[in-house]
Backbone bond lengths (Angstrom), bond angles and torsions (degrees), N, CA, C in turn:
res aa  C-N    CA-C-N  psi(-1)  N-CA   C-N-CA  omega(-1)  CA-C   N-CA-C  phi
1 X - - - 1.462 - - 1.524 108.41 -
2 X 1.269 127.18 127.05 1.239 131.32 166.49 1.701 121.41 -42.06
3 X 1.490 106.26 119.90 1.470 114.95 -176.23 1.115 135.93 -65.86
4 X 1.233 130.30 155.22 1.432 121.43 -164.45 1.731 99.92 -121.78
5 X 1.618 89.64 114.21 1.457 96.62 -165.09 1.453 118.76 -91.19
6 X 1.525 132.00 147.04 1.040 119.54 155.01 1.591 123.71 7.05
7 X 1.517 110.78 -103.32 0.967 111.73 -149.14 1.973 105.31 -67.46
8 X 1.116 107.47 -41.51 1.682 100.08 142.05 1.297 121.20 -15.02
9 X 1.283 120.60 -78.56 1.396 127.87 173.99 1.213 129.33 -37.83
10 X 1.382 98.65 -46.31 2.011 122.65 163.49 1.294 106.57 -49.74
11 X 1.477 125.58 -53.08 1.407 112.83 -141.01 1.693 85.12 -84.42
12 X 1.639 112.44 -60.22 1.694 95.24 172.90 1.518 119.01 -4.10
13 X 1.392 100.66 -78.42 1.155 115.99 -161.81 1.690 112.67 -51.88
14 X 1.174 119.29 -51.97 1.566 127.34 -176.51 1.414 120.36 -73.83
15 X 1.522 116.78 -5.62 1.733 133.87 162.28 1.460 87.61 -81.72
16 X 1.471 132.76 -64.49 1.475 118.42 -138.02 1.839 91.80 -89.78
17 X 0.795 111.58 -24.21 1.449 116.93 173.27 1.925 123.67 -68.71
18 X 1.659 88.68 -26.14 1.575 91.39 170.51 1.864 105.85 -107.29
19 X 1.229 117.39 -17.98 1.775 114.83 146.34 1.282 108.16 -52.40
20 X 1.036 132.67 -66.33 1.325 132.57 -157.43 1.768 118.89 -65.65
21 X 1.134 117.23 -30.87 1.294 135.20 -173.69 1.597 135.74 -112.14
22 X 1.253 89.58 -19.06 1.169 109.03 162.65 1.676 143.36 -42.63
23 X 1.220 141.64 72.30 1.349 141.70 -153.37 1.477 121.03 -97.05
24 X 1.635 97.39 -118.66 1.322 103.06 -179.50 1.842 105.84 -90.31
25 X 1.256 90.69 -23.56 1.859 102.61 177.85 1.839 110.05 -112.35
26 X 1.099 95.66 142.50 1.433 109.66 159.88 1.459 109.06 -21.65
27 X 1.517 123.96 152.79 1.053 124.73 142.65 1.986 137.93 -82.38
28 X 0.700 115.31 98.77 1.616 125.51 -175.66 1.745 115.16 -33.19
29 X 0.936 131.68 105.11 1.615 132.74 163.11 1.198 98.68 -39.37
30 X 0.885 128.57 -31.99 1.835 122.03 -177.49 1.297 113.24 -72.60
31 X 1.386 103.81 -54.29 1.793 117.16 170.35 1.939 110.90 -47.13
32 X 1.593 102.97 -53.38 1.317 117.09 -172.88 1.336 100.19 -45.16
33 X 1.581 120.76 -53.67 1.578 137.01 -169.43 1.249 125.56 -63.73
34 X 1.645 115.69 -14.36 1.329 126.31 -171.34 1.779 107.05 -109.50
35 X 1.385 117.45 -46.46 1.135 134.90 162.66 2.179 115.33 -45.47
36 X 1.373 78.48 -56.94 1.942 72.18 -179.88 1.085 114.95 -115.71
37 X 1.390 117.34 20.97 1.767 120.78 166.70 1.666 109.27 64.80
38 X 1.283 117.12 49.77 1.388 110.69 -175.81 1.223 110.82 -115.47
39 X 1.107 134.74 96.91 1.594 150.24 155.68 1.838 81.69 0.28
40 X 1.859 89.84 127.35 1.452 103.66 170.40 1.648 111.08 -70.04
41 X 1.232 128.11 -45.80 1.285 121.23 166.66 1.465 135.31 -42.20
42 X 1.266 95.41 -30.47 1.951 96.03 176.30 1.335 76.68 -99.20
43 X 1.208 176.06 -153.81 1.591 156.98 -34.77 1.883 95.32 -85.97
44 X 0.593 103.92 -56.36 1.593 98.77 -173.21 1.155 113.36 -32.84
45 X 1.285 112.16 -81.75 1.163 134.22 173.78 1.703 115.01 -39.42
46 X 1.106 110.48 -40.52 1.742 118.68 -173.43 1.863 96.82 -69.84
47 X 1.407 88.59 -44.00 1.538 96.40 179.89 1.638 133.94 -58.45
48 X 1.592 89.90 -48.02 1.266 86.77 151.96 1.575 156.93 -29.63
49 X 1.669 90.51 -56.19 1.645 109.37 -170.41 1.908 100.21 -79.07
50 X 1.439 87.22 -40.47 1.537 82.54 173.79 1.610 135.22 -43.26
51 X 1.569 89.14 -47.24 1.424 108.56 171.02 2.160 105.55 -67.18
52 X 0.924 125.12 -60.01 1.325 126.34 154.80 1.741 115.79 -20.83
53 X 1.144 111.57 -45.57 1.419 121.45 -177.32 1.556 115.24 -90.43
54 X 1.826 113.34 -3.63 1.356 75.26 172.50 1.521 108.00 115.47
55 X 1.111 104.82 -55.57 1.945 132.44 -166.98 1.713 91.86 -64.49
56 X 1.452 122.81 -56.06 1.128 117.64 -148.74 1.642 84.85 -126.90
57 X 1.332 109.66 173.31 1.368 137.79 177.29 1.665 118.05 -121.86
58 X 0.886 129.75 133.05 1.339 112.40 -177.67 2.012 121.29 -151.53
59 X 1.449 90.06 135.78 2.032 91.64 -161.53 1.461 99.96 -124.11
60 X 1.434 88.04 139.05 1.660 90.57 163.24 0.924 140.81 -126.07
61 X 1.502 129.18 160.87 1.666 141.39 -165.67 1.574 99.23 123.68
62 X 1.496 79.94 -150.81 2.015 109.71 -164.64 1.200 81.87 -73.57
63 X 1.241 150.08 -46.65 1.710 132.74 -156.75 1.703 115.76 -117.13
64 X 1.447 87.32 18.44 1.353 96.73 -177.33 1.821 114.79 -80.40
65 X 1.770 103.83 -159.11 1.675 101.32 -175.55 1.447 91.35 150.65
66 X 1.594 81.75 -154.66 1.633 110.25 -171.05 1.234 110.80 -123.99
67 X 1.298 143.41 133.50 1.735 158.39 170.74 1.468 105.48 -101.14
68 X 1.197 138.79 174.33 1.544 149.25 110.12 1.761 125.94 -13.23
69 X 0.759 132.24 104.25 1.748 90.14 178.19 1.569 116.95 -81.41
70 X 1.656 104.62 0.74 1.332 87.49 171.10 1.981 93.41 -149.03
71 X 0.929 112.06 -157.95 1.886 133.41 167.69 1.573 96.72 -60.01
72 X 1.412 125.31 114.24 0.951 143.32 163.82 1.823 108.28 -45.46
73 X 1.151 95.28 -31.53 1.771 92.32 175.27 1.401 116.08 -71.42
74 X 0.820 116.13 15.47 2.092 129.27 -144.83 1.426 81.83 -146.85
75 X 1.234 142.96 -8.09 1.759 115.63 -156.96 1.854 92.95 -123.92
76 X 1.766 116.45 96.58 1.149 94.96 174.32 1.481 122.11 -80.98
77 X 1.513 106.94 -178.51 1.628 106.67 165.72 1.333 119.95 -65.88
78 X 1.654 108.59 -28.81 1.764 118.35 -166.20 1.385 92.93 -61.24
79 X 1.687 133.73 -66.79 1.442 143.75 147.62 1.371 109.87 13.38
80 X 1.400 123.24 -101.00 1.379 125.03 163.86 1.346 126.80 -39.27
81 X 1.289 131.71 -41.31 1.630 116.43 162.84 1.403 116.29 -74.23
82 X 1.205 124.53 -7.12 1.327 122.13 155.24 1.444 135.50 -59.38
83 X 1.255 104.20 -41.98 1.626 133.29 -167.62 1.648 79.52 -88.43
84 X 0.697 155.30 -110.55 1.733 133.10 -175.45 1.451 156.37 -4.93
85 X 1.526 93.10 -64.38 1.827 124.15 124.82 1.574 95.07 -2.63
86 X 1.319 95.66 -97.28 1.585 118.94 -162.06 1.575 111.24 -39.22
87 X 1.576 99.87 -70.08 1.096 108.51 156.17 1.831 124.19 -15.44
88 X 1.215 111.17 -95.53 1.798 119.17 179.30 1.492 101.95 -46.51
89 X 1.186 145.97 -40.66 1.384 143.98 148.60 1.462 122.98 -14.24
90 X 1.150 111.16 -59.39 1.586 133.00 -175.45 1.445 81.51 -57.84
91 X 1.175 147.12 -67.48 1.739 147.92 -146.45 1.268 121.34 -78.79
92 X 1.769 113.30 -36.16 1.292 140.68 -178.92 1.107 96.12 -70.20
93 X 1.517 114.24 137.06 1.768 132.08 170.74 1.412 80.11 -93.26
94 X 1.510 118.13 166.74 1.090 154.26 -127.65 1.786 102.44 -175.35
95 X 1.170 130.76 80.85 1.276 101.13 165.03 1.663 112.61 -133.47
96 X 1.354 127.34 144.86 1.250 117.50 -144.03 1.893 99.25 -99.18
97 X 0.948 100.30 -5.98 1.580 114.35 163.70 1.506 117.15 -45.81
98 X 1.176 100.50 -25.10 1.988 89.47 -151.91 1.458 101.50 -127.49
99 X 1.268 111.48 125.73 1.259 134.35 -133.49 1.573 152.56 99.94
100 X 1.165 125.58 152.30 1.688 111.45 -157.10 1.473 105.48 -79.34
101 X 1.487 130.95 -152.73 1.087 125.18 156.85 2.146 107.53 -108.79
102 X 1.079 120.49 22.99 1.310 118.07 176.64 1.613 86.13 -106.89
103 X 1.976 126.52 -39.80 1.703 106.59 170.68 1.301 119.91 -60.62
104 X 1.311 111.06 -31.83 1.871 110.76 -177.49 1.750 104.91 -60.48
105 X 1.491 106.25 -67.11 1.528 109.92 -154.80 1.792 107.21 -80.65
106 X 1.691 110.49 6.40 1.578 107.68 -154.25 1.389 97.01 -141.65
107 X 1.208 125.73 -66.79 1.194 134.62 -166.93 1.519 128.41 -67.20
108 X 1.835 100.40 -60.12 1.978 118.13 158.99 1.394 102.38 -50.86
109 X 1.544 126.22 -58.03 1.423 103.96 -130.59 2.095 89.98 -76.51
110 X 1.749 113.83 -27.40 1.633 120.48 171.93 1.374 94.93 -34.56
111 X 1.216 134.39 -78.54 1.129 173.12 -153.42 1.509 102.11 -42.67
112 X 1.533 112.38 -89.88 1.548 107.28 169.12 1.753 132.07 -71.66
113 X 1.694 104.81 13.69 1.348 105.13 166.37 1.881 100.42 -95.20
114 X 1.338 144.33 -46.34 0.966 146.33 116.18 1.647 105.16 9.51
115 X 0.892 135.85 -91.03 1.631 129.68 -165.23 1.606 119.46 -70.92
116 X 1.846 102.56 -7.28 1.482 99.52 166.27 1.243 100.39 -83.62
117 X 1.428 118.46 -50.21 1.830 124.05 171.70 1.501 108.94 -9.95
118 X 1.384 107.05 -70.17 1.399 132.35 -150.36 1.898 87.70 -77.42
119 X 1.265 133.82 -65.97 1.501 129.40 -169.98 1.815 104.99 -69.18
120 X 1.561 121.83 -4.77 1.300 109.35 160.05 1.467 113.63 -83.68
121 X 1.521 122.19 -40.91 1.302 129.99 146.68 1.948 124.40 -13.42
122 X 1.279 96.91 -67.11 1.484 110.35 168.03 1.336 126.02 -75.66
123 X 1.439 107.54 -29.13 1.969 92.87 153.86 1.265 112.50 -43.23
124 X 1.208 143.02 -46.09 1.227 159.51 -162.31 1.332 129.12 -68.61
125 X 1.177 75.71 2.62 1.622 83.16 179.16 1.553 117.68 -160.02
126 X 1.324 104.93 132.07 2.087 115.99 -137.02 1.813 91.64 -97.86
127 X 1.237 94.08 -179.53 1.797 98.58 173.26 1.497 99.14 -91.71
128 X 1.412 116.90 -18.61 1.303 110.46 -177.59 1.841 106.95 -73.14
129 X 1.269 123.29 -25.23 1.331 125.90 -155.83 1.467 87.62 -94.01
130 X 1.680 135.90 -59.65 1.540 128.46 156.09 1.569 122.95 -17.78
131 X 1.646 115.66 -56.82 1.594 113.77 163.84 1.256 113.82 -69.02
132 X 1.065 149.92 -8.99 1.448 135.71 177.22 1.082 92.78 -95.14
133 X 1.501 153.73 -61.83 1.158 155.39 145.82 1.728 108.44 1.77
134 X 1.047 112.28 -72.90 1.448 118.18 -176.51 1.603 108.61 -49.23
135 X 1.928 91.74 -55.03 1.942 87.76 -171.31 1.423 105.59 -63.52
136 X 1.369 135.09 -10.17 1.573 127.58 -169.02 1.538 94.36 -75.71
137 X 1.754 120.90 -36.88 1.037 116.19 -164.13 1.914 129.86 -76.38
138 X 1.843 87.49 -11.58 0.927 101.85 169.32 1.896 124.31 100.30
139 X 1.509 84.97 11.85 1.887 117.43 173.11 1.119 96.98 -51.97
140 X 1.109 151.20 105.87 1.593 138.94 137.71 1.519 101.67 -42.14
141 X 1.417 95.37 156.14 1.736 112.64 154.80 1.425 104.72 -115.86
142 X 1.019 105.79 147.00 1.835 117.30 170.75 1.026 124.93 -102.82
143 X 1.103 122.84 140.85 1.780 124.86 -167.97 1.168 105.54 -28.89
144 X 1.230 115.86 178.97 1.686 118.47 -171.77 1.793 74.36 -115.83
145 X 1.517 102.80 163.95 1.402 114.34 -176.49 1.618 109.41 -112.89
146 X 0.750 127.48 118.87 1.768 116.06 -178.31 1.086 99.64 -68.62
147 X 1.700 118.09 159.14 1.495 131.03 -163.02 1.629 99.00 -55.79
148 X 1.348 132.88 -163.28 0.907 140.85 113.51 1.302 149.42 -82.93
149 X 1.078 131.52 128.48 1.758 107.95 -156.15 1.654 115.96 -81.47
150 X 1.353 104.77 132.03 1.669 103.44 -174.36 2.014 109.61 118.16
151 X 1.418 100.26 -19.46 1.550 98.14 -169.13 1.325 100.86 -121.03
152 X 1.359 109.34 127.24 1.912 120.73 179.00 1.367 98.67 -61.50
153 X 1.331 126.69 155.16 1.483 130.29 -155.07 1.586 87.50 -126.62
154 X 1.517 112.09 -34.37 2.020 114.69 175.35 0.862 92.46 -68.25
């Protein structure tokens, strides 16, 4: 079954974390980083593309952060493991050499019919259905923190 990677894991986390927290102010990458323990280096970057994609919104300065970029009912999971996907793609060599011909004609093609399975699966399921999920579980959210004044929040 196709793995669920790190920074995968991150971006989950830093959508449902900026649904969840989200108020009258932006949510802070800093806040995001302290709350779900995510190495500032993979959040940036995750953050980025997100914002690139659509998923997230993103402002800067003292009152800046992170938004939605759209209705959490609108934002699937398939979406976000995509924007990652893509992402680790860009890094991954690719070479069509390596492997037999029972992995080419037998093994890949099992393989990526299986992982469309699984990302039609995850259309299916919204950031809004993850937060209701969470509040059933009994996650609090914590106040949202207003910026601080003087410190870029991007």
């Amino acid at each position: 079954m196709p793995r669920l990677s790190k920074k995968t894991m991150f971006a989950i986390e830093a959508v449902l974390d900026v649904a969840f927290h989200v108020g009258d102010h932006p949510v802070r990458s800093g806040d995001i980083t302290e709350r779900q323990r995510i190495p500032k280096r993979y959040l940036e970057q995750v953050l980025q593309h997100l914002v690139r994609a659509g998923i997230l919104s993103g402002k800067r300065g003292p009152r800046g952060g992170y938004r939605l970029g759209r209705d959490k009912t609108s934002i699937t999971l398939g979406e976000v493991v995509r924007v990652v996907r893509n992402l680790e793609v860009e890094s991954e060599p690719s070479d069509p050499s390596v492997g037999s011909p029972l992995a080419h004609e037998v093994v890949w093609p099992l393989w990526e019919q299986l992982r469309e399975e699984m990302m039609a699966q995850l259309d299916n399921v919204t950031i809004e259905d993850l937060c209701q999920q969470a509040r059933s579980k009994g996650l609090a959210v914590s106040a949202p923190q207003p910026p601080h004044a003087g410190h870029a929040a991007i």
